[in-house]
C-alpha positions as CSV (number, residue, x, y, z in Angstrom):
1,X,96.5,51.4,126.6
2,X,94.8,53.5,129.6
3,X,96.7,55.2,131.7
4,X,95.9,54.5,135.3
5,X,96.0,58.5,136.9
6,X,96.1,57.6,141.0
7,X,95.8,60.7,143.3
8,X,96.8,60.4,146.7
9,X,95.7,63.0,148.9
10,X,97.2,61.7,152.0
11,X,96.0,63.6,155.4
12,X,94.7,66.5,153.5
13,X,91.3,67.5,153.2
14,X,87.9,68.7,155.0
15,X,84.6,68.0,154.1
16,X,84.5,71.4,152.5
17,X,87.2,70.0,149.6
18,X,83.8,68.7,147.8
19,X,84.0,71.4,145.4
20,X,87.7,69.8,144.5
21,X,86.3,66.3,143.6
22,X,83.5,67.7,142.0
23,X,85.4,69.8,139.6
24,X,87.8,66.4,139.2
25,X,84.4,64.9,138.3
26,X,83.4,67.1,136.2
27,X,86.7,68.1,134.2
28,X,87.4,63.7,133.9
29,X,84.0,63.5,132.2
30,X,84.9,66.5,129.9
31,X,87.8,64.4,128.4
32,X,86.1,61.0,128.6
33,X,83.1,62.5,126.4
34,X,86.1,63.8,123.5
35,X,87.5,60.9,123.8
36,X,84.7,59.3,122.9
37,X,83.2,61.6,120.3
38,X,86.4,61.7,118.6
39,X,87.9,59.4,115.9
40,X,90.6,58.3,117.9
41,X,92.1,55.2,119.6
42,X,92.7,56.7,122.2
43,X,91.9,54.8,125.5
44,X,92.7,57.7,127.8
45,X,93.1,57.1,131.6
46,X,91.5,55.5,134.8
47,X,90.8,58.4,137.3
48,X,91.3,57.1,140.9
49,X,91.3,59.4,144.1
50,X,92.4,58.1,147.6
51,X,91.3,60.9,149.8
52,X,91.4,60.3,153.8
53,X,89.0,57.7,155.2
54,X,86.7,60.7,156.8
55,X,86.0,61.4,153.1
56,X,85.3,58.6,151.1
57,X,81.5,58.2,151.7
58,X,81.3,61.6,151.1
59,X,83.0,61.2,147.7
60,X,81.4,57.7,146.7
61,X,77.8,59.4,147.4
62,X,78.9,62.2,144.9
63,X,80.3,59.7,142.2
64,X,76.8,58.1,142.4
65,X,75.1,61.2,142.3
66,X,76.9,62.5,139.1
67,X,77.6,58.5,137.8
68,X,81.0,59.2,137.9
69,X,83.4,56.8,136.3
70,X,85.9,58.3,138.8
71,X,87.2,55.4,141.2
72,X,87.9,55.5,144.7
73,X,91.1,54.5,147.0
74,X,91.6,53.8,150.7
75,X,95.5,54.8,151.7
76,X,96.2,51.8,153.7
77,X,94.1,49.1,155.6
78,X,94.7,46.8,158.9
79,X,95.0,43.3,157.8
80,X,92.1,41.9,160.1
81,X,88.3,42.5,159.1
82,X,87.5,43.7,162.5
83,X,88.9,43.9,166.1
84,X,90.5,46.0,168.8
85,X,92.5,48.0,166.6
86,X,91.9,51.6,167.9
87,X,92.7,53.9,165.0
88,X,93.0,52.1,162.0
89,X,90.6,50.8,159.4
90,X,90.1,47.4,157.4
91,X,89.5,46.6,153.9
92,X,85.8,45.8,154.5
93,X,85.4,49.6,156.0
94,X,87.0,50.6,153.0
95,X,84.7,48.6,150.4
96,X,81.6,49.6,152.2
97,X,82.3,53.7,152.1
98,X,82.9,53.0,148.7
99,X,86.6,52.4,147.9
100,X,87.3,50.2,145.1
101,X,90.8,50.1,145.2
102,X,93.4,50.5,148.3
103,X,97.2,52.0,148.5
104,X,99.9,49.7,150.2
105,X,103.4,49.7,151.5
106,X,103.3,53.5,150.9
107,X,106.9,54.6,151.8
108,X,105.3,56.7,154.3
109,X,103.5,54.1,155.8
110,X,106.7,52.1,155.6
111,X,108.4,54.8,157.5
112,X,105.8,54.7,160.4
113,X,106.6,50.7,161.2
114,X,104.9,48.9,158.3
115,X,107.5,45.6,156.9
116,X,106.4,43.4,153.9
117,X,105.3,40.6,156.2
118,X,102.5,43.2,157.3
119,X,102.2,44.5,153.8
120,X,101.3,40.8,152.6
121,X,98.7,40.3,155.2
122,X,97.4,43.5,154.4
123,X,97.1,43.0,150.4
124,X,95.4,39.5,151.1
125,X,93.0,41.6,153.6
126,X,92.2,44.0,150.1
127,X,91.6,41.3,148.4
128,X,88.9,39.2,150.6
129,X,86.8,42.2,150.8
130,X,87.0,42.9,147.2
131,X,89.3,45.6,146.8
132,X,92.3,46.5,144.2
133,X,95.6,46.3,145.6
134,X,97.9,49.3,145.0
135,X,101.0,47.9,146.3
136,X,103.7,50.8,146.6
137,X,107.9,49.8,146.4
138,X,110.6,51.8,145.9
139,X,114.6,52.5,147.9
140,X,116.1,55.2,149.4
141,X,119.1,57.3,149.0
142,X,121.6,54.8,150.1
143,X,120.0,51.9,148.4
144,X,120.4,53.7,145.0
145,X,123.8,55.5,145.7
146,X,125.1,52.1,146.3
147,X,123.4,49.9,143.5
148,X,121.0,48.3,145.5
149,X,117.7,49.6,143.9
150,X,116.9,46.5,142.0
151,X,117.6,44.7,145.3
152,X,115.7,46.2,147.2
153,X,112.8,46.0,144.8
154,X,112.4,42.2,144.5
155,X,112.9,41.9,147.7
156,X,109.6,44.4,148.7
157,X,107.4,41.8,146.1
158,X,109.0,39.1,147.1
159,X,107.7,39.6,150.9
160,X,104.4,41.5,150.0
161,X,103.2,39.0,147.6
162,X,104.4,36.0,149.6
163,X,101.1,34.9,151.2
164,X,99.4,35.8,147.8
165,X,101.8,33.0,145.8
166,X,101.8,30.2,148.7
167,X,98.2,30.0,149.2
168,X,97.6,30.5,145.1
169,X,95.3,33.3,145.2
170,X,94.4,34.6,141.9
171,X,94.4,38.2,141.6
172,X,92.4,40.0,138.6
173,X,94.7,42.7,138.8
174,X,96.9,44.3,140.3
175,X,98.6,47.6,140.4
176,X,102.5,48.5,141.6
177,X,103.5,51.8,141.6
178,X,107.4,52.6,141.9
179,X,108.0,55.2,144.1
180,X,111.7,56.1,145.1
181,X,111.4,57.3,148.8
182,X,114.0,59.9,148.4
183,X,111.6,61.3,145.3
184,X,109.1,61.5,147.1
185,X,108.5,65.7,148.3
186,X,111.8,66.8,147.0
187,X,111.1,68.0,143.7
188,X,113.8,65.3,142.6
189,X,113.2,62.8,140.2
190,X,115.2,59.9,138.4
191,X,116.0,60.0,135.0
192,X,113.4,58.1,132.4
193,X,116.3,55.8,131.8
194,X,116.4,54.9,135.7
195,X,112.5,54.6,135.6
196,X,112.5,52.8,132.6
197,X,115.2,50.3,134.5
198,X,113.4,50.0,137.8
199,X,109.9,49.4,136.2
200,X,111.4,46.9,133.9
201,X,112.9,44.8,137.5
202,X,109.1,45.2,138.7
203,X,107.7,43.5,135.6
204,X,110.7,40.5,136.0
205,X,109.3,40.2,139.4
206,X,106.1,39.6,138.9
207,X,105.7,37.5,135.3
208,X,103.7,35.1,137.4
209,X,100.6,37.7,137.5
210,X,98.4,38.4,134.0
211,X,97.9,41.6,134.6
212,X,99.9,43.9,136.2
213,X,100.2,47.7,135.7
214,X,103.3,49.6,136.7
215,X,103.3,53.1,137.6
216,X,105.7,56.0,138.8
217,X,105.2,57.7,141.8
218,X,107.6,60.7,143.4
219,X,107.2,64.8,142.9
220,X,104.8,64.3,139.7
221,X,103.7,67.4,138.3
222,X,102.3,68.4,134.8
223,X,105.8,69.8,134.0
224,X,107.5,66.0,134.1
225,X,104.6,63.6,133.7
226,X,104.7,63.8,130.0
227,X,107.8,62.4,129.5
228,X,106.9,59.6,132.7
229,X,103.8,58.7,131.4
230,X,105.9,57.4,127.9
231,X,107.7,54.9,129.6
232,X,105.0,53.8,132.4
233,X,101.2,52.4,132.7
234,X,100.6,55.8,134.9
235,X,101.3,57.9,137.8
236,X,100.5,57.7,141.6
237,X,100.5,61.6,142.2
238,X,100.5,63.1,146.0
239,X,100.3,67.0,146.5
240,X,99.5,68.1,142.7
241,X,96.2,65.5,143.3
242,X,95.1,68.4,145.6
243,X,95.1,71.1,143.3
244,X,91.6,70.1,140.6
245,X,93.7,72.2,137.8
246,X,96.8,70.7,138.0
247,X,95.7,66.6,138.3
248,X,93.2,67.5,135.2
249,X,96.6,68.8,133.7
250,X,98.2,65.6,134.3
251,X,95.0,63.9,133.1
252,X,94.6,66.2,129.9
253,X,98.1,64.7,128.6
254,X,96.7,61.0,128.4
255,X,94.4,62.2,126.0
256,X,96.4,63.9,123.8
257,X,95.4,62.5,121.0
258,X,91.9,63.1,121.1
């Protein structure tokens, strides 16, 4: 299947980081045109990039320019459409610089005052104004050191996807990435059998959806994303995103078989 490939960039870059995407752009076509030359079922991966808000018109002008098949992310968005809400952005902001898809429930988001009952509004918000939800859930350190990862878990999709289930809303996708806060930075990561465990809870937790891709998100670099990318649907990468050899690196190994 393809690999969804998310890059988060979080509050890094300046307009002069164009030459980054464009050698993202450039380097994701490169592989998309073997795979497709190539006698191969291989399906590859879904590039997406969430850079910060200041840069996504920027980007989406580029990916227009160069018809990109690279997508576009927002990092978070307010759960209204519009209002006095000085400093943040909605989901309809987001669609019209060009996101297609939006981050949510980050843990650092989370950390800064975000709960699920925000979270919910928030991923009903994404979808009205036609975005992708990339709902982010994952424990800390004292939540796994005492057992309660799977806990924890259902009870993040339980609240963000309440308002989604009462109300009936059909979603045409949607995307959960697993990202254990205490991974996330530290160079640590869990062992494929705990990812393998905790993205196995995810899909129990959401049987009601059709389709639903689970990714791994926490310190993901091209030394461990191999063996991650064997038991997942993809990876929600922060810093490596930021360096264009290092994400294509990540990239390059979902087309291995090309």
């Amino acid at each position: 299947m393809t690999k969804e490939i998310i890059g988060n960039w979080k509050m890094n870059g300046l307009l002069s980081c164009e030459a980054t995407f464009c050698e993202i752009m450039s380097g994701y076509a490169e592989y998309d045109s073997l795979s497709a030359s190539a006698d191969s079922d291989c399906e590859g991966a879904r590039l997406t990039i969430c850079p910060p808000s200041t840069l996504l018109y920027r980007f989406s002008s580029l990916a227009r320019e160069r018809d990109s098949r690279v997508l576009l992310g927002g990092q978070s968005c307010h759960h209204a459409a519009e209002g006095s809400f000085t400093g943040d952005i909605s989901a309809s902001m987001l669609h019209d610089c060009g996101a297609h898809r939006t981050l949510l429930g980050h843990a650092e988001r989370r950390a800064s005052g975000e709960n699920d009952g925000m979270i919910s509004r928030q991923l009903l918000a994404a979808l009205h104004s036609g975005l992708t939800p990339i709902l982010c859930v994952g424990e800390d350190m004292d939540e796994r050191s005492s057992g309660r990862t799977r806990i924890r878990l259902e009870e993040q999709l339980a609240g963000a996807l309440l308002l989604v289930r009462e109300m009936g809303i059909s979603m045409p996708s949607l995307l959960i990435a697993y990202e254990p806060l205490w991974a996330i930075g530290s160079g640590e990561l869990p062992s494929v059998d705990e990812i393998s465990q905790a993205l196995e809870c995810i899909m129990a937790s959401v049987y009601d959806f059709s389709e639903v891709s689970v990714l791994y998100g926490g310190s993901v670099t091209s030394k461990n994303a191999a063996a991650i990318l064997d038991c997942s649907d993809g990876l929600l990468i922060g810093k490596a995103s930021l360096d264009s050899d290092e994400l294509l690196s990540i990239v390059g190994l979902c087309y291995d078989s090309v």
